[in-house]
Each structure stands twice: as C-alpha cells, then as structure tokens.
TIRO-2110 file (N, C-alpha, C; in Angstrom, 1 decimal):
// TIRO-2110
0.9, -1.2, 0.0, N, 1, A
0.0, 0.0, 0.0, CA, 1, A
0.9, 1.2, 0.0, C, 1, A
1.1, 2.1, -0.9, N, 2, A
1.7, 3.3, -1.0, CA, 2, A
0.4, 4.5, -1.1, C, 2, A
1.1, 5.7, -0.8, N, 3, A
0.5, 6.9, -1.0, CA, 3, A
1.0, 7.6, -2.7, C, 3, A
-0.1, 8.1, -3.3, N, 4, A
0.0, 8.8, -4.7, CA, 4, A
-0.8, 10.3, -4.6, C, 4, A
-0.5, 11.2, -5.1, N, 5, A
-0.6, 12.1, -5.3, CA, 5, A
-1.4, 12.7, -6.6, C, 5, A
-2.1, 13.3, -6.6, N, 6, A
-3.0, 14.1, -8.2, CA, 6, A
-3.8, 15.2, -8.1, C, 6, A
-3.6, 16.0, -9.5, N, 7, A
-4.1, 17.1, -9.8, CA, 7, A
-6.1, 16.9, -9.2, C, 7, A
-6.4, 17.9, -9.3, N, 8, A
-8.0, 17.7, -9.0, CA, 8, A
-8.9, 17.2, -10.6, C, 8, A
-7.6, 17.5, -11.4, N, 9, A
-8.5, 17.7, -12.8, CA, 9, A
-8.0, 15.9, -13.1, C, 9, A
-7.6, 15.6, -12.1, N, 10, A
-7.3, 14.1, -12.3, CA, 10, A
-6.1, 13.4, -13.0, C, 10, A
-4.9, 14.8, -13.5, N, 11, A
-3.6, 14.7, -14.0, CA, 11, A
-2.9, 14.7, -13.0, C, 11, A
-1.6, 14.2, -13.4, N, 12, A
-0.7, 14.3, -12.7, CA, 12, A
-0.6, 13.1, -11.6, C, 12, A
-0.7, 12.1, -11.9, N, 13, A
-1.1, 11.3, -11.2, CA, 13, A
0.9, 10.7, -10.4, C, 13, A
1.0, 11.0, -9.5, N, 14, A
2.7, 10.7, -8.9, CA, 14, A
2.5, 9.7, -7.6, C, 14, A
3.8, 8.7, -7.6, N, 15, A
3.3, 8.5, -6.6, CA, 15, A
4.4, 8.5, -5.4, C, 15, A
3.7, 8.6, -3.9, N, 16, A
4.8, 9.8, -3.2, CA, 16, A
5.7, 8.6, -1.9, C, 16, A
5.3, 7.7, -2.2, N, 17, A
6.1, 6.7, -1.6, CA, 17, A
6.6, 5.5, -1.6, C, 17, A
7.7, 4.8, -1.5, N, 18, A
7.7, 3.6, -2.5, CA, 18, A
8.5, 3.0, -1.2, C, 18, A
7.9, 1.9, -0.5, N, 19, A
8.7, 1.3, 0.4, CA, 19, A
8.0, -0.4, 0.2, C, 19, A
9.0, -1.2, 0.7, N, 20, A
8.6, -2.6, 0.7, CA, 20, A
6.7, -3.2, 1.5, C, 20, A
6.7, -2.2, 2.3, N, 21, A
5.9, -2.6, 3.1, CA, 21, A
4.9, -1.1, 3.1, C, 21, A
3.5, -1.5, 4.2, N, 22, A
2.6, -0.5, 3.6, CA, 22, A
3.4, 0.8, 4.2, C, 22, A
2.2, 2.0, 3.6, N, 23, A
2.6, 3.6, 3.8, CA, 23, A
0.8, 4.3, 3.4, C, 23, A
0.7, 4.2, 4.5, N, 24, A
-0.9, 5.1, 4.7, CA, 24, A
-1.2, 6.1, 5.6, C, 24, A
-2.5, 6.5, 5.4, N, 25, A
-3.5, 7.5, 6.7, CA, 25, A
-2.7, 9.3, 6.5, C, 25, A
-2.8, 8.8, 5.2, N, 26, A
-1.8, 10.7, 4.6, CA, 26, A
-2.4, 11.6, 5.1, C, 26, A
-2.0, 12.6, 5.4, N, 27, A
-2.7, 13.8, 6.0, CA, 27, A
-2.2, 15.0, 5.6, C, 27, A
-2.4, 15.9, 4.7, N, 28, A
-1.6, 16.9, 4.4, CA, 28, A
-1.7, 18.3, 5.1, C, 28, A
-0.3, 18.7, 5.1, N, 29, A
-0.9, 19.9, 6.2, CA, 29, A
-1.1, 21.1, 5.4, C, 29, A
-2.0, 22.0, 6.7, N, 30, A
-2.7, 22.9, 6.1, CA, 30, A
-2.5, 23.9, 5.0, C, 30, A
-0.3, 24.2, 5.2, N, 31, A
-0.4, 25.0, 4.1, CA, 31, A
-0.3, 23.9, 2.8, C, 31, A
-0.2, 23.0, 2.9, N, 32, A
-0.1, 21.8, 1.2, CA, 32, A
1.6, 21.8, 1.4, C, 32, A
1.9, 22.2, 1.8, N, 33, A
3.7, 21.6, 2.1, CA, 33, A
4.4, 20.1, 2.4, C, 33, A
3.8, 20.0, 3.4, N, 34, A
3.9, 18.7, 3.9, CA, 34, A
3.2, 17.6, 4.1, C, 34, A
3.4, 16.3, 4.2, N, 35, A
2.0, 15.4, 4.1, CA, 35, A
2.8, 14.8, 5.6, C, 35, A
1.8, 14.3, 6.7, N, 36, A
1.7, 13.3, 7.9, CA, 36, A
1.5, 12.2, 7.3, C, 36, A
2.2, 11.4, 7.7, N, 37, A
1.7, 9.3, 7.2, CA, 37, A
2.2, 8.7, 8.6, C, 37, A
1.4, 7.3, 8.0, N, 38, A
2.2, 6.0, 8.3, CA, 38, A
2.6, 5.2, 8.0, C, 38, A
4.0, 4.8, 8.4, N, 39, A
4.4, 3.3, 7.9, CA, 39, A
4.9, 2.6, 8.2, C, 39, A
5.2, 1.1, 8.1, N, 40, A
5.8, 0.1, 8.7, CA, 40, A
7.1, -0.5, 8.4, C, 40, A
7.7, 0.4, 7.4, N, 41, A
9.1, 0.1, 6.2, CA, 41, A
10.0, 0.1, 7.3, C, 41, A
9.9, 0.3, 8.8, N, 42, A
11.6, 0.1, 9.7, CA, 42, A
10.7, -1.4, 10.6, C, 42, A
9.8, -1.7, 9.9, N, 43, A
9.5, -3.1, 11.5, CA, 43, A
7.9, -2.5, 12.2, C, 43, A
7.9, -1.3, 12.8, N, 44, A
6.9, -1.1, 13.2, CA, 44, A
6.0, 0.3, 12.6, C, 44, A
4.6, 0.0, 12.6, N, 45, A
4.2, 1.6, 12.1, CA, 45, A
4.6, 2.6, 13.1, C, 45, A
5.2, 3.1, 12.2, N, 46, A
5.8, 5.0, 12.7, CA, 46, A
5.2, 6.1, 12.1, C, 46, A
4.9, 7.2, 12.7, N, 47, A
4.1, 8.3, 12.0, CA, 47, A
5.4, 9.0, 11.4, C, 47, A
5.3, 9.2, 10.2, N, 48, A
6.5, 10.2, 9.0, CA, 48, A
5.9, 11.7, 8.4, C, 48, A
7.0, 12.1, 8.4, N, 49, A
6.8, 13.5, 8.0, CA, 49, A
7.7, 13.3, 6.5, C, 49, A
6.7, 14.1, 5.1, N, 50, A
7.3, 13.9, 4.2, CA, 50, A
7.1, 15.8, 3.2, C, 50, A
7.9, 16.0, 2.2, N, 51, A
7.3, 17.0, 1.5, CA, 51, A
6.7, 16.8, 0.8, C, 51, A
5.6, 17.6, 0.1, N, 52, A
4.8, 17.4, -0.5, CA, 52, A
5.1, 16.6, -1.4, C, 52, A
6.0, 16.8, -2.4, N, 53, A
7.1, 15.7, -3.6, CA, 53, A
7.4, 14.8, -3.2, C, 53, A
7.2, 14.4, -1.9, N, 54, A
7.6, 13.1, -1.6, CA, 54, A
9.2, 12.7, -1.4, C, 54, A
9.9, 13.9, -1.6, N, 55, A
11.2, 13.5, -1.5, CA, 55, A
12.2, 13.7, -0.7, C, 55, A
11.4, 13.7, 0.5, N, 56, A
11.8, 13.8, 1.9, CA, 56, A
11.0, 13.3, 2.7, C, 56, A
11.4, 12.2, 3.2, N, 57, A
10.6, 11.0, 4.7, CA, 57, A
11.9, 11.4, 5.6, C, 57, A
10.2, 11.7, 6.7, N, 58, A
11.6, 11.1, 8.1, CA, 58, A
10.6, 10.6, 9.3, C, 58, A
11.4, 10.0, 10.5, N, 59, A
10.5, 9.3, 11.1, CA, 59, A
10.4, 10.8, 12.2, C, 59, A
8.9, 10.7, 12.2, N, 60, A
8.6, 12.0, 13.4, CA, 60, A
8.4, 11.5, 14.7, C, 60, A
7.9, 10.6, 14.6, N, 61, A
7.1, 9.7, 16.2, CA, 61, A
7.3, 8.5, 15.9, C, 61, A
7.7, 7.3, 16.8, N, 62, A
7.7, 6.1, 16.7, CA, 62, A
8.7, 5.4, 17.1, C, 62, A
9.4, 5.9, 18.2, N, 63, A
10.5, 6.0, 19.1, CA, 63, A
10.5, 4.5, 19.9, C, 63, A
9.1, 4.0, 20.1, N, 64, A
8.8, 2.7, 20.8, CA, 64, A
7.2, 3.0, 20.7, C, 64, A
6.8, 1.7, 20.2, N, 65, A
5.0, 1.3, 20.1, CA, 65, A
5.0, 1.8, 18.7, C, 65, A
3.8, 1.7, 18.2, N, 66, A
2.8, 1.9, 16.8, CA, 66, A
2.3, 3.3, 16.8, C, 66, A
2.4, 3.8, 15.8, N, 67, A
1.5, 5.5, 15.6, CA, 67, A
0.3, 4.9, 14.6, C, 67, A
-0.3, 5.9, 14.9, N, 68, A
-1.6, 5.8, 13.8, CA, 68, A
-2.4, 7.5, 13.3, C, 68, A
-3.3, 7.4, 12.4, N, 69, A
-4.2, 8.6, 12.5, CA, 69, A
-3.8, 9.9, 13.0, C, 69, A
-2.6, 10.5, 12.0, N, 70, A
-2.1, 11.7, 11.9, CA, 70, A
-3.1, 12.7, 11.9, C, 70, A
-3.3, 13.6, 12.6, N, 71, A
-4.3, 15.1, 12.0, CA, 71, A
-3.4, 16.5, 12.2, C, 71, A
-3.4, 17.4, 11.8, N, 72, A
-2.4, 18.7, 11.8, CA, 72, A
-3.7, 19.0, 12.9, C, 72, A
-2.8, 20.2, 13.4, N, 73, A
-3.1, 21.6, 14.1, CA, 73, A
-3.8, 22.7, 12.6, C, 73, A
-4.8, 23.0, 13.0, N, 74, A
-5.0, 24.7, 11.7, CA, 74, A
-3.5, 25.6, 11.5, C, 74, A
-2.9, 25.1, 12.7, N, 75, A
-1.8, 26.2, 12.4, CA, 75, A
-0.8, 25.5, 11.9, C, 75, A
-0.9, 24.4, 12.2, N, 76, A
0.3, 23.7, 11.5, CA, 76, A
1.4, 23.4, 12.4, C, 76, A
1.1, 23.6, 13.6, N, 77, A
2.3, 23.7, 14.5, CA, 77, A
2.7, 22.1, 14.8, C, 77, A
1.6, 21.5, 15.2, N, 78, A
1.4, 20.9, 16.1, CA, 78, A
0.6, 19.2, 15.2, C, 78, A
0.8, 17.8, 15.8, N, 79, A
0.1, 16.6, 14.9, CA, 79, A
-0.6, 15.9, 16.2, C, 79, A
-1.5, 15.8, 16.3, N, 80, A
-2.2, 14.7, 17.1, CA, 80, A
-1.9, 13.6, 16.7, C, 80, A
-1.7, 11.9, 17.2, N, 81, A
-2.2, 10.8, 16.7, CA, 81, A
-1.9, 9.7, 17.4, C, 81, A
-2.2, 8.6, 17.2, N, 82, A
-2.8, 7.4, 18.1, CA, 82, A
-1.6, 6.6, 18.1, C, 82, A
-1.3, 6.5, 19.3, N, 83, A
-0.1, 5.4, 19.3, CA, 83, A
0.0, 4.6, 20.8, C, 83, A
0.1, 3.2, 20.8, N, 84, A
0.7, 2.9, 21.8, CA, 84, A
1.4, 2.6, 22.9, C, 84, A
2.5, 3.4, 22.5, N, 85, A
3.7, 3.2, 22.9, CA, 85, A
3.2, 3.2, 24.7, C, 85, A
2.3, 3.7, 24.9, N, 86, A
2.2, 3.7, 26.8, CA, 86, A
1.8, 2.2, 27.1, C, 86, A
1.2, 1.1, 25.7, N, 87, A
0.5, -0.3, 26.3, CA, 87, A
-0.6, -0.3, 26.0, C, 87, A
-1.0, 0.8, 25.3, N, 88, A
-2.4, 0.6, 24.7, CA, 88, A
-2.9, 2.3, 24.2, C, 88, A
-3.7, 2.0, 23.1, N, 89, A
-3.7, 3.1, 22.4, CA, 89, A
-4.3, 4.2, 22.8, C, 89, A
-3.7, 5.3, 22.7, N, 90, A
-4.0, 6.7, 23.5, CA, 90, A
-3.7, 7.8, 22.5, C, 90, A
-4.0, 9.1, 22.5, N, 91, A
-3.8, 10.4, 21.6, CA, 91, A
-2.6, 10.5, 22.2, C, 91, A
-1.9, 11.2, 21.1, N, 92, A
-0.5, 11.6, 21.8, CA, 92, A
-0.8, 13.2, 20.6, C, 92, A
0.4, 13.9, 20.8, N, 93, A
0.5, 15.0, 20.2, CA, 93, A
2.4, 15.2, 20.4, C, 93, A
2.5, 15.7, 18.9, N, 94, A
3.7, 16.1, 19.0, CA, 94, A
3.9, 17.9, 18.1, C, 94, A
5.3, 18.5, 18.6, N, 95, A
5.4, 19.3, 17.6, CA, 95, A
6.1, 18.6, 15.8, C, 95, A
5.7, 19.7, 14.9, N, 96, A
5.9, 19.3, 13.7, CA, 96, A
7.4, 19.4, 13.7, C, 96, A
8.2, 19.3, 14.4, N, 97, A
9.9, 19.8, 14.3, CA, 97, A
10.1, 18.4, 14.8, C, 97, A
9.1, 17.6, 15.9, N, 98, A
9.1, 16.7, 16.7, CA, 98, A
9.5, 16.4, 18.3, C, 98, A
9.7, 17.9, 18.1, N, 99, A
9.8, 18.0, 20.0, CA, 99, A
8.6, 18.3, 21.0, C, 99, A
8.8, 18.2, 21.7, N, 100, A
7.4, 18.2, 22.8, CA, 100, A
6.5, 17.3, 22.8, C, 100, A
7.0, 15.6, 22.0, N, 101, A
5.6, 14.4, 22.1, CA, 101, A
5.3, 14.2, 23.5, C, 101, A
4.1, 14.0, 23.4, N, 102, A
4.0, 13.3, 24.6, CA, 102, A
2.1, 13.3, 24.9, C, 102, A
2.1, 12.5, 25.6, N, 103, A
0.4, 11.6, 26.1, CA, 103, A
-0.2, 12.9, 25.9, C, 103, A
-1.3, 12.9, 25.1, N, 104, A
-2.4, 13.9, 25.4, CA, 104, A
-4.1, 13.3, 26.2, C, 104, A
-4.0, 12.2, 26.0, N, 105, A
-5.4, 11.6, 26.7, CA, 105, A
-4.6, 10.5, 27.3, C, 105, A
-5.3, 10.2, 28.2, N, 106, A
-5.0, 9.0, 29.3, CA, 106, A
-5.7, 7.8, 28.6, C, 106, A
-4.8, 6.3, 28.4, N, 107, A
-5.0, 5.8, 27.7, CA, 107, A
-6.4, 4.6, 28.6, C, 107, A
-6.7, 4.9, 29.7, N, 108, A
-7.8, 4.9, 29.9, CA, 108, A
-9.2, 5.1, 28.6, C, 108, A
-8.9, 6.3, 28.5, N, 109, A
-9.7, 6.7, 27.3, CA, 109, A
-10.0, 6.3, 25.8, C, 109, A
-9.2, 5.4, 25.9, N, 110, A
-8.8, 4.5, 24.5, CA, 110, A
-9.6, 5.4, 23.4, C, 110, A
-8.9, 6.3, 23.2, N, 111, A
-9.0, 7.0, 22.1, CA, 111, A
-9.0, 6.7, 20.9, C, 111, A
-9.8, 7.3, 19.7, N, 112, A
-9.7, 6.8, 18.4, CA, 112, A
-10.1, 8.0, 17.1, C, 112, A
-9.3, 8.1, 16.3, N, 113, A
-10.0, 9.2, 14.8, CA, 113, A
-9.6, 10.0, 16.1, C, 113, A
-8.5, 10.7, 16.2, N, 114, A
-8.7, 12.5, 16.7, CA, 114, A
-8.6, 13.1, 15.5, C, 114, A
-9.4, 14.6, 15.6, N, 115, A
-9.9, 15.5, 14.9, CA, 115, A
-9.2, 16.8, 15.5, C, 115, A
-8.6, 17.9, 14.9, N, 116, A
-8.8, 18.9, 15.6, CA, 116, A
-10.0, 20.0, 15.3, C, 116, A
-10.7, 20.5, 16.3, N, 117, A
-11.6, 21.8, 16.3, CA, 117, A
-11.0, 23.0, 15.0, C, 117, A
-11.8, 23.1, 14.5, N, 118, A
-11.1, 24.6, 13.6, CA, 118, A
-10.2, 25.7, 13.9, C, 118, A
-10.7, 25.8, 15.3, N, 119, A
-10.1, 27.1, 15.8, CA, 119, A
-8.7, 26.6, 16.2, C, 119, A
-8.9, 25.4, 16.6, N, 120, A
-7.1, 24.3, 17.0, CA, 120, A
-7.3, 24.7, 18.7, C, 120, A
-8.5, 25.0, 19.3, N, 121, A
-8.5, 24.9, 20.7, CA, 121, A
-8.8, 23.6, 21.4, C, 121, A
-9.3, 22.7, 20.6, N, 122, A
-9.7, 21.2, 20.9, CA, 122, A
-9.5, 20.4, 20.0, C, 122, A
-9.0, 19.0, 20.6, N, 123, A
-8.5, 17.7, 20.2, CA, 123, A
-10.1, 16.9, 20.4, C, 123, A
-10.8, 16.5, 19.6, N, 124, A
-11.8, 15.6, 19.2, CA, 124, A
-11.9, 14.3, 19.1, C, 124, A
-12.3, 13.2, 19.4, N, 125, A
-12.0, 11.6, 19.6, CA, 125, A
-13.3, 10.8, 19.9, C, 125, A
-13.2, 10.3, 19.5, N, 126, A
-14.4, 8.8, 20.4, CA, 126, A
-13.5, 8.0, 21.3, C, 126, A
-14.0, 8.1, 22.5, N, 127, A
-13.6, 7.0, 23.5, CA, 127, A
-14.1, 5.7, 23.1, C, 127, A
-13.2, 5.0, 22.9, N, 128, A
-13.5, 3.3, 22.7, CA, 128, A
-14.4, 2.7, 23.7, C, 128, A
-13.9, 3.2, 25.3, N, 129, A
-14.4, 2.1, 26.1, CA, 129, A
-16.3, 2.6, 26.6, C, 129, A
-16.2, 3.7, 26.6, N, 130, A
-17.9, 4.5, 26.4, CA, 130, A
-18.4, 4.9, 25.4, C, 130, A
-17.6, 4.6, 24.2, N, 131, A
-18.7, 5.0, 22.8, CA, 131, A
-19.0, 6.6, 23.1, C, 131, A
-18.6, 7.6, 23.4, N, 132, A
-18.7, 8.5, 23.5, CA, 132, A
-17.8, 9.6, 22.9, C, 132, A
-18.3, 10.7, 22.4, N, 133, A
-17.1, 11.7, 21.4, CA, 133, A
-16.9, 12.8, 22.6, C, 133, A
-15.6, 13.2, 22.5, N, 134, A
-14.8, 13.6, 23.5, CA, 134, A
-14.1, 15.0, 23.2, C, 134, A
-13.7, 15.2, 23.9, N, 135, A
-13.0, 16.7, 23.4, CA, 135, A
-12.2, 16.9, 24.4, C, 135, A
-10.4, 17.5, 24.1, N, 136, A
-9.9, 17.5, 25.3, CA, 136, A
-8.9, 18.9, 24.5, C, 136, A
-8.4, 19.5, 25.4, N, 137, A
-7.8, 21.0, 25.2, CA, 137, A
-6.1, 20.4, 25.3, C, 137, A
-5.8, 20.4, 23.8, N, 138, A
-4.4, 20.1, 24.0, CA, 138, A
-3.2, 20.5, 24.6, C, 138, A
-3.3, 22.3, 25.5, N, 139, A
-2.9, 22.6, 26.1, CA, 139, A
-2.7, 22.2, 27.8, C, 139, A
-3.9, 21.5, 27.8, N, 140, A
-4.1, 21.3, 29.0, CA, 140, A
-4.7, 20.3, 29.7, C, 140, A
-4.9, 19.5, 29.0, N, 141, A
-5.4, 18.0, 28.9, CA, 141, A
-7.1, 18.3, 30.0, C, 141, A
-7.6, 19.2, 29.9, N, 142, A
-8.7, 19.4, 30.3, CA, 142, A
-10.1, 18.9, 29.3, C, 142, A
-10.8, 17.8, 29.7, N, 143, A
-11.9, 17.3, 28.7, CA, 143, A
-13.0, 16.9, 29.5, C, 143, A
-14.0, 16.7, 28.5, N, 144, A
-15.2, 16.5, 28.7, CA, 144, A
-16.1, 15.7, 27.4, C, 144, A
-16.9, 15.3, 28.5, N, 145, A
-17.9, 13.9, 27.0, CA, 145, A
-18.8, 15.3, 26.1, C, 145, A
-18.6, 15.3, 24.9, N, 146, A
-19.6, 15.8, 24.0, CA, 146, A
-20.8, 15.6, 23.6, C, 146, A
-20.6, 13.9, 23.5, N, 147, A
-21.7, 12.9, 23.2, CA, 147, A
-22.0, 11.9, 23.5, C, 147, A
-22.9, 11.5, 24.2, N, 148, A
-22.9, 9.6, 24.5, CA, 148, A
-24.4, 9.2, 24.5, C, 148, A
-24.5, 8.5, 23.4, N, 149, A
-26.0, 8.0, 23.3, CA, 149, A
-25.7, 6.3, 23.3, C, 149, A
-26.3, 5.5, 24.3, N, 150, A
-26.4, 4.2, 24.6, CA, 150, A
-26.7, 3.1, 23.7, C, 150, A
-27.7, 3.9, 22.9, N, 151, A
-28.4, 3.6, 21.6, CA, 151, A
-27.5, 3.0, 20.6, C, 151, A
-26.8, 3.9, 20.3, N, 152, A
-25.9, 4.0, 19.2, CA, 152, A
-24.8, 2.7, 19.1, C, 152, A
-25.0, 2.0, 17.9, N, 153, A
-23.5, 0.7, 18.2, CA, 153, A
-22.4, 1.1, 18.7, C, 153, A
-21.6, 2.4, 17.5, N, 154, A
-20.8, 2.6, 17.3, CA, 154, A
-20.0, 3.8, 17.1, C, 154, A
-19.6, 4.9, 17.8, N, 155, A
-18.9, 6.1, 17.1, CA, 155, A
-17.9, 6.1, 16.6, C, 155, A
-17.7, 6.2, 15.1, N, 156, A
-16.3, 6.4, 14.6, CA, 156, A
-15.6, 7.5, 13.9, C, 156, A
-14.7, 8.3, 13.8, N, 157, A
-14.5, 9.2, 12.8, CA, 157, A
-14.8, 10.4, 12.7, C, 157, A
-15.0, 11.4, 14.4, N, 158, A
-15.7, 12.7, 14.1, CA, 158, A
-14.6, 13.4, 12.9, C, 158, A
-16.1, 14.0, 12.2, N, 159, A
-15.2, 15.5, 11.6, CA, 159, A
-16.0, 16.7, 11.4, C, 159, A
-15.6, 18.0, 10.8, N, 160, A
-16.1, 18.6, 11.3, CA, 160, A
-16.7, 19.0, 9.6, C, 160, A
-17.8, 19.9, 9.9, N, 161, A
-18.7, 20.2, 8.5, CA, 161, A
-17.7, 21.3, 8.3, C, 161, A
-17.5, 21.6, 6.2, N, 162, A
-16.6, 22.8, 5.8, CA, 162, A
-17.3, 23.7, 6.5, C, 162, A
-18.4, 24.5, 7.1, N, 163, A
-18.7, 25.6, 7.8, CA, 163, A
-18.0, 25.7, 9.2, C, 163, A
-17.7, 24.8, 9.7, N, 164, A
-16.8, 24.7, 11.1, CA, 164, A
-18.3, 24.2, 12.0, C, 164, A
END
C-alpha cells in the first residue's frame, strides 16, 4: 500500500512513496507543504513526515510502540495521533519539528480518529471504552464527554462540516 498524489483535474497522477511494506493515513498539512503518514518500512508503524514531492521522509514519532491517524493543528504547528507506545492506544500529540511528544489523553480513554476543532483549541475523539465523542484541550489536557448516546452501536471518525 503506497500513497500517490494528483491534480483535481485528475492529471498528474505521482506517486509519493515507495517502500517494501505499507505507507498510509496521509494527512496533508494545512499550508499543502507537507503530508503526515504512516508506515511500517523500519518493522513497526511509525508516523513520518514527508514534502509534499515526496522527496523527503523522516521518522517524526515512533521511538517505541505503533502511531496511527495523523491530524495537523489549523496552524500547522502541532500533529495529534494514536499510538501505543504507553500499552495501549492513547492520543498523543507532537510538535511538527518533533519536540514536545507526549500523552495527550489518558490511555484509559482509549482514544480513536482524533480531529482537531477549527479554531485548534480542541483535540476531538471517540472513546472506545464509552462510545462517546470527546473533546480535550491540547494545552491542557482538560476534557469532557460531548456525546454519548447508549443507543448507538458505534462512534467512529468525528469531523467537522466545511462551515466549522
């Protein structure tokens, strides 16, 4: 599984990664510079930072355990995403330079699909273990349940409408 790249007019069809093993869950950041992924081409999936041309990979996160589900900050500063390196899967957040990783939800919370809010004041999620969508302030790890209906099988995948 590789990532490929293309015009909207459906030209240009490139493709932006070529490794033995897969390379998914592309995320491009806000200004189109850079794309977030993942891949498993060193042994385990690692979240990578690449240019848009594809002609620069590096490993951003994946120091010990699995990354998953890259999302940018609006500002671009900053990448949410799922990894277990604590023993089980939790949000983590790093800077885009890749300093400052570290736990953003308690993996209690078995976190899944983070989103960021528009404004980039909230990290968005479904808790696995309550089926409930979540929201927690990346500054400050302060959260609260958004939604939990009993009803419901399953929450997966918040996002947000192009209106915000």
């Amino acid at each position: 599984m590789e990532i490929f790249a293309i015009q909207p007019d459906r030209s240009g069809l490139r493709q932006l990664t070529d490794a033995a093993v897969s390379s998914f869950a592309p995320a491009p950041s806000p200004d189109g510079k850079q794309i977030a992924f993942v891949s498993s081409r060193d042994g385990t999936v690692k979240l990578y930072l690449m240019d848009i041309e594809g002609r620069y990979q590096w490993v951003l996160a994946g120091d010990t355990g699995q990354s998953n589900s890259p999302a940018w900050s609006p500002d671009g500063r900053w990448i949410v995403f799922l990894s277990d390196r604590t023993g089980s899967w939790a949000a983590h957040i790093t800077a885009v330079d890749g300093s400052g990783s570290c736990l953003l939800a308690s993996p209690e919370l078995q976190a899944t699909a983070p989103v960021w809010s528009p404004d980039g004041d909230w990290v968005y999620f479904v808790d696995r273990a309550t089926n409930a969508l979540m929201a927690i302030r990346p500054d400050s790890q302060d959260f609260h349940t958004v939604f939990q209906d009993d009803s419901i099988t399953t929450l997966y995948s918040p996002a947000w409408s192009p209106g915000g």
